[in-house]
C-alpha positions in Angstrom: 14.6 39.5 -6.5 15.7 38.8 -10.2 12.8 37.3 -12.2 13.8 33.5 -12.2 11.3 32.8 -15.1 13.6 30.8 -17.1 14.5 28.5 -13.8 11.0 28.1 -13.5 10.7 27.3 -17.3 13.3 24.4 -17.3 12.3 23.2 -13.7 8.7 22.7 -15.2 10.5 21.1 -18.6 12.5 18.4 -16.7 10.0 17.3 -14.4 7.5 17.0 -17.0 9.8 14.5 -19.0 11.3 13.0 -15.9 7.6 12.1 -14.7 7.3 10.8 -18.4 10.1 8.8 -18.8 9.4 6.6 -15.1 6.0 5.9 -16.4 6.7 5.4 -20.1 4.3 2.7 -20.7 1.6 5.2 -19.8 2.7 7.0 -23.4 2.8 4.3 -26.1 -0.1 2.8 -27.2 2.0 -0.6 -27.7 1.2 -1.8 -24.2 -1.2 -4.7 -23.3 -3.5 -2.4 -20.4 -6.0 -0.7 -22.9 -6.1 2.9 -23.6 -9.2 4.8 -22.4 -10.5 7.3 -25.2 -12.0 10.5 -23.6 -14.5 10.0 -26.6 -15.6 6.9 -28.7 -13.8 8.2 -31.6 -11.3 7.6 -30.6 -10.8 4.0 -30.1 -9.5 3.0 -33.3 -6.6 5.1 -33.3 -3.6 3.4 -34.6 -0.6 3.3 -31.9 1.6 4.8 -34.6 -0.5 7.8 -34.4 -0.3 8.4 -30.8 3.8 7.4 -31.2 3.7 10.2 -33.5 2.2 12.4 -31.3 4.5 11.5 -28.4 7.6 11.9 -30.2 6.3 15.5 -30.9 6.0 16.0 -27.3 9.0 14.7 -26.4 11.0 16.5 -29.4 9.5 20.0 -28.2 10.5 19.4 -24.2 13.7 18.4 -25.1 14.2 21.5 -27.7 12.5 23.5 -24.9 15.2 23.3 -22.3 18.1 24.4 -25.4 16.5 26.9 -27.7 15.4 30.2 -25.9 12.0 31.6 -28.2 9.5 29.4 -26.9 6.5 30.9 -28.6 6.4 27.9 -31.0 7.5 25.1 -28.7 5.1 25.7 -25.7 2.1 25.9 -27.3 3.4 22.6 -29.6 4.0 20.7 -26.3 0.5 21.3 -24.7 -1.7 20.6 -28.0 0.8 17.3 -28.0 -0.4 16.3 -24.2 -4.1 17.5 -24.3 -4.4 15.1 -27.8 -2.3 12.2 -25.8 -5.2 12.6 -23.4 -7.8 12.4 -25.7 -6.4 8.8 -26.8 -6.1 7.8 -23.2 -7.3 9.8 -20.3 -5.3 7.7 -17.5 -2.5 10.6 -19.2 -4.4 12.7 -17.3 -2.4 12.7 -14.3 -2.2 15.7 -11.6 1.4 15.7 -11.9 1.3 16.4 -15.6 -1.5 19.0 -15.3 0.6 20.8 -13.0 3.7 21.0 -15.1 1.4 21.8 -17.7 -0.4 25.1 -16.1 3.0 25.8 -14.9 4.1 26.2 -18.5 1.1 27.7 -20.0 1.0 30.7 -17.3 4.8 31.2 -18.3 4.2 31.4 -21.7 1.4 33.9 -21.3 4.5 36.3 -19.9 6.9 35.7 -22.3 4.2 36.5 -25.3 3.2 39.6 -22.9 -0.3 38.7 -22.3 -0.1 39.0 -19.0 2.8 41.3 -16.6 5.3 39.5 -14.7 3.7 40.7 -11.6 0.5 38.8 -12.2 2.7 35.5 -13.5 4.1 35.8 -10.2 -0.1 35.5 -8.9 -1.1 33.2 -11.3 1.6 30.7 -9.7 0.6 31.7 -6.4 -3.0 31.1 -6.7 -1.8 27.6 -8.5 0.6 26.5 -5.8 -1.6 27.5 -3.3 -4.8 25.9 -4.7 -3.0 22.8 -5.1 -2.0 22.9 -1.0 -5.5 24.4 -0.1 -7.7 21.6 -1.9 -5.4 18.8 -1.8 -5.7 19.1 2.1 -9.3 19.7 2.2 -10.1 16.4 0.2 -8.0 14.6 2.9 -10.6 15.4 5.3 -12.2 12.5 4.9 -13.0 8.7 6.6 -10.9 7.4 3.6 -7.2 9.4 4.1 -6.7 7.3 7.3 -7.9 3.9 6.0 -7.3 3.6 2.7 -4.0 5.8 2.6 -2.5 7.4 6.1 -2.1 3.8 7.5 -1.2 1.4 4.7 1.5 4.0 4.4 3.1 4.1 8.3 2.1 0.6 8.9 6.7 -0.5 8.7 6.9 1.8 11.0 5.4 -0.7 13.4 8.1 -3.0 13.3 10.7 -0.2 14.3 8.2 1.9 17.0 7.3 1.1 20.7 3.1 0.3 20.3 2.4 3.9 22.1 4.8 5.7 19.8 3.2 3.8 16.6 -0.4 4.8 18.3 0.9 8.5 18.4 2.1 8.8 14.7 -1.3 7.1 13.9 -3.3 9.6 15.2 -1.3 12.3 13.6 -3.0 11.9 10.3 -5.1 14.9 10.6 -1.8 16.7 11.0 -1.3 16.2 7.5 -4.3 17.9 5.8 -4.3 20.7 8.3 0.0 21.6 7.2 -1.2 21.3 3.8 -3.5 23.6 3.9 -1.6 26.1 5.9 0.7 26.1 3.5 -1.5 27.1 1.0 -2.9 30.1 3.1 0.9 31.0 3.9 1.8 31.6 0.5 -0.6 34.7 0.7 0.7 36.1 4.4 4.2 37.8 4.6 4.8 36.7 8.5 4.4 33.4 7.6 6.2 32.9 4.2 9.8 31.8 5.9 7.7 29.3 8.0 5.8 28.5 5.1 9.1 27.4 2.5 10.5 25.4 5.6 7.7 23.3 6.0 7.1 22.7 2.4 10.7 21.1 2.7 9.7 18.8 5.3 6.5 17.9 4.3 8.1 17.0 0.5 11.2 15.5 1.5 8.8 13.3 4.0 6.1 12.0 1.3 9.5 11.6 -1.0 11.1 9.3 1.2 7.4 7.2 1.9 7.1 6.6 -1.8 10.6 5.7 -2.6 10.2 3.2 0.7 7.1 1.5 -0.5 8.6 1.8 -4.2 5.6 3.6 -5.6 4.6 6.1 -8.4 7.6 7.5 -9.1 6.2 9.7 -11.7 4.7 12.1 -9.1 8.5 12.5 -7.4 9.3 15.4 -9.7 6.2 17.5 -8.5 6.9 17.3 -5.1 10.3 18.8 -5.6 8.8 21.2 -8.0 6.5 22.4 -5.5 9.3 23.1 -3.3 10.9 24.7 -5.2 8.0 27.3 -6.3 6.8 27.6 -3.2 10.4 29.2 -2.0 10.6 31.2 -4.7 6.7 32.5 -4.4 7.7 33.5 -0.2 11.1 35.0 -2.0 8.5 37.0 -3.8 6.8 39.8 -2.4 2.8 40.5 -3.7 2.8 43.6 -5.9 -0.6 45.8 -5.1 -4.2 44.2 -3.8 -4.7 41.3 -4.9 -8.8 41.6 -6.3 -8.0 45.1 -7.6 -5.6 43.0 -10.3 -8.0 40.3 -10.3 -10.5 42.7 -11.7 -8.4 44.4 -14.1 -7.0 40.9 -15.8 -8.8 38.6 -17.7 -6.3 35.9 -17.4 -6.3 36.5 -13.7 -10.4 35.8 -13.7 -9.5 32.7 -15.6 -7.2 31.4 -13.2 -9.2 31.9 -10.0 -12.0 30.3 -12.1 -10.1 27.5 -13.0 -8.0 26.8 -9.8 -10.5 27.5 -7.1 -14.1 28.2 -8.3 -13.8 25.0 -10.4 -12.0 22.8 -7.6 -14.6 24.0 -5.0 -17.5 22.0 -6.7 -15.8 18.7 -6.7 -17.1 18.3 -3.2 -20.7 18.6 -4.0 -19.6 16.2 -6.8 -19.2 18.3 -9.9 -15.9 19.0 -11.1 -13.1 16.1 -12.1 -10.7 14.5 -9.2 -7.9 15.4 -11.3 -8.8 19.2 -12.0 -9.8 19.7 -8.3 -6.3 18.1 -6.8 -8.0 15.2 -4.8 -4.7 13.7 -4.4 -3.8 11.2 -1.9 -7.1 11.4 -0.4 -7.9 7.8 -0.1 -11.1 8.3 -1.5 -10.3 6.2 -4.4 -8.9 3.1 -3.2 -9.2 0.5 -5.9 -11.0 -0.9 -8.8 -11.7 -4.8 -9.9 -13.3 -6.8 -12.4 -15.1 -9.9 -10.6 -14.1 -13.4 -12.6 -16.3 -16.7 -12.7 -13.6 -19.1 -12.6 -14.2 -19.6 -16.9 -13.4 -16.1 -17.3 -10.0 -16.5 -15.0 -9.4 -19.6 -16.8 -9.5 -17.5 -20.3 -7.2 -15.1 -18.8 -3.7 -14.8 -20.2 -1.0 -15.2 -17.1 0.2 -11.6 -16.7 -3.9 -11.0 -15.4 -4.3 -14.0 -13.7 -1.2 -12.1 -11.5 -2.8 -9.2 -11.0 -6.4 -11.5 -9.5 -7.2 -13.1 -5.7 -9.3 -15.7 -5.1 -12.3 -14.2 -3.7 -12.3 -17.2 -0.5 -11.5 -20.9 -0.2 -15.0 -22.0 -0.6 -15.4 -20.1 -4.4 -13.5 -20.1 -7.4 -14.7 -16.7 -8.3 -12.0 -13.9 -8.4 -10.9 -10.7 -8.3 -8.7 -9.0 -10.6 -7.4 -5.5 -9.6 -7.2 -3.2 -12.2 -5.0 -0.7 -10.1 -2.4 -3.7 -9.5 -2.4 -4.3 -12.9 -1.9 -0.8 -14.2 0.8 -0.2 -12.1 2.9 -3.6 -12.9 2.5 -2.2 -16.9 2.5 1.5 -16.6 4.4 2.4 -13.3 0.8 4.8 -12.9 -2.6 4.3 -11.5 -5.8 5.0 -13.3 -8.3 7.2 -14.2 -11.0 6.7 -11.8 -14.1 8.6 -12.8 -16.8 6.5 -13.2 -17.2 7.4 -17.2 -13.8 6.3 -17.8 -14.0 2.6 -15.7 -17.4 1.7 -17.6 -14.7 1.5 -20.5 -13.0 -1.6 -19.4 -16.5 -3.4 -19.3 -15.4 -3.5 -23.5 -12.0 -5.1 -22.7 -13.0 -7.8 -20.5 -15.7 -9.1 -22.9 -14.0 -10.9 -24.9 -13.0 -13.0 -21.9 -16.5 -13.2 -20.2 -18.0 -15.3 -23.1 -21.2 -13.1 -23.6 -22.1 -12.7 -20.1 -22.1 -9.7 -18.3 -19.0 -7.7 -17.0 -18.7 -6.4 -13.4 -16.5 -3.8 -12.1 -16.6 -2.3 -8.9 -14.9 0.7 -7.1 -13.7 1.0 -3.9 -14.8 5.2 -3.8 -15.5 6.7 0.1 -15.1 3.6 2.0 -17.9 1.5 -0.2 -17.6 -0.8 -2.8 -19.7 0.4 -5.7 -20.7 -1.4 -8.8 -20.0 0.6 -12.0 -22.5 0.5 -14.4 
């Protein structure tokens, strides 16, 4: 098979800007939702900085997909997205992280730091770590809950009640096909079983978002990932596997990054985001509680995004998550470190008194503090 490394290039290319471009807001700091600093120094940066920074980005993808050498533009356009994510780490999507690794282990073969045989593994073990630990994370008492249901419940108005009760309990179908297909990339007998699968499981999440009209900006990796996935069975594995892993440092980096690092989220080490806990449920929403003087303070465009808690209080709630996507067309970050921060933008409403925020995170509501 004919090296597609430039397909792979481009294809990485457009869907990072496509993902952009449906969730601009997300970019510019001229947006009302508040940007989340990774550090404190960085909460006085001007917009027209970041803008700056963005139009570099979005001047080097462009340039990317037109001008061959990408020696200069590569490393230009991840330096651009890893300081947008230091002024506001809700940038730091899985999508984008994706397209961004995707990038970085191509441009390790074009400045020859590393073969094109162990490019080829260094997608592999990426693509698969992204099947492998995104299904294990949905093996949880949240996927069904807070995802697997709010997500087939219109097919109840079209399904007999025992047809509906049989797609229901399906949901552990979909963790265990994702993480076949991540142990299929790896296993010749499977790979033509593997690429068809990939189709149907993409083409099926596609058409659930575009029917509940939600994050668009992660539509791109899903076609991505079929896309590398056929090309990875296309590909066959060049020599053992640990005997390269050994020789290449680059190859030790990526295991340690896509599946030593990923394997300690679920003793509660490593990042969501790094560890592809997509779609898991686990993080089902964030509000700030409101007396009724701090809803009264609030400008409309809030008071929106808030339910009244009964009919017997006046207290509220106002969903962060709601409100992020009405502005951003994305949902937040939702480490603790990073919601603490909005504790900042809701006091100017809360007239001295304390802020509350809590998180929906594994079926319980927990106060953030």
């Amino acid at each position: 098979m004919k090296s597609p490394l430039t397909f792979i290039h481009k294809t990485s290319i457009i869907g990072f800007l496509l993902s952009m471009l449906v969730c601009f807001p997300l970019w510019h700091g001229f947006r009302e939702f508040p940007c989340i600093p990774v550090f404190d120094i960085f909460e006085n940066v001007l917009p027209i900085i970041g803008s700056i920074v963005l139009g570099v980005l979005l001047l080097s993808l462009v340039a990317s997909l037109f001008i061959k050498n990408q020696k200069v533009f590569t490393p230009i356009i991840l330096l651009s997205y890893f300081v947008l994510i230091l002024f506001d780490v809700n940038r730091f999507r899985p999508e984008f992280y994706f397209f961004a690794l995707v990038l970085l282990i191509v441009y390790l073969s074009e400045t020859k730091k590393v073969n094109e045989a162990d490019m080829f593994l260094m997608l592999r073990i990426l693509v698969s770590a992204v099947y492998i630990f995104a299904g294990l994370n949905k093996l949880s008492d949240s996927f069904l809950p807070n995802l697997y249901e709010p997500i087939i419940r219109p097919l109840q108005q079209v399904l007999s009640k025992p047809f509906y009760k049989l797609f229901m309990s399906m949901s552990i179908l979909v963790p265990l096909v994702e993480v076949f297909l991540g142990i299929g990339l790896w296993v010749p007998k499977l790979k033509n079983l593997t690429w068809k699968i990939s189709i149907a499981l993409h083409a099926a999440v596609l058409i659930l978002l575009i029917t509940h009209n939600f994050n668009y900006s992660v539509y791109a990796w899903n076609i991505a990932m079929v896309l590398l996935s056929y090309i990875l069975c296309k590909k066959s594995i060049e020599g053992k596997v640990m005997d390269r892993v050994k020789q290449s440092t680059y190859l030790k980096i990526a295991v340690f990054q896509l599946v030593l690092i990923p394997s300690t989220h679920f003793v509660g080490l490593a990042d969501s985001k790094v560890s592809f806990d997509v779609y898991s449920g686990k993080y089902a929403y964030t509000y700030v509680y409101l007396n009724p003087r701090m809803y009264t303070l609030l400008p409309e465009h809030l008071q929106k995004c808030s339910v009244r808690l009964d009919a017997e209080h006046d207290d509220y709630k106002l969903f962060i998550d709601i409100w992020a996507e009405r502005e951003m067309k994305a949902s937040i970050y939702h480490e603790d470190w990073a919601l603490v921060k909005y504790k900042k933008y809701f006091e100017k409403y809360s007239e001295s008194q304390p802020v509350k925020i809590v998180a929906l995170k594994n079926n319980k509501e927990e106060l953030i503090e």
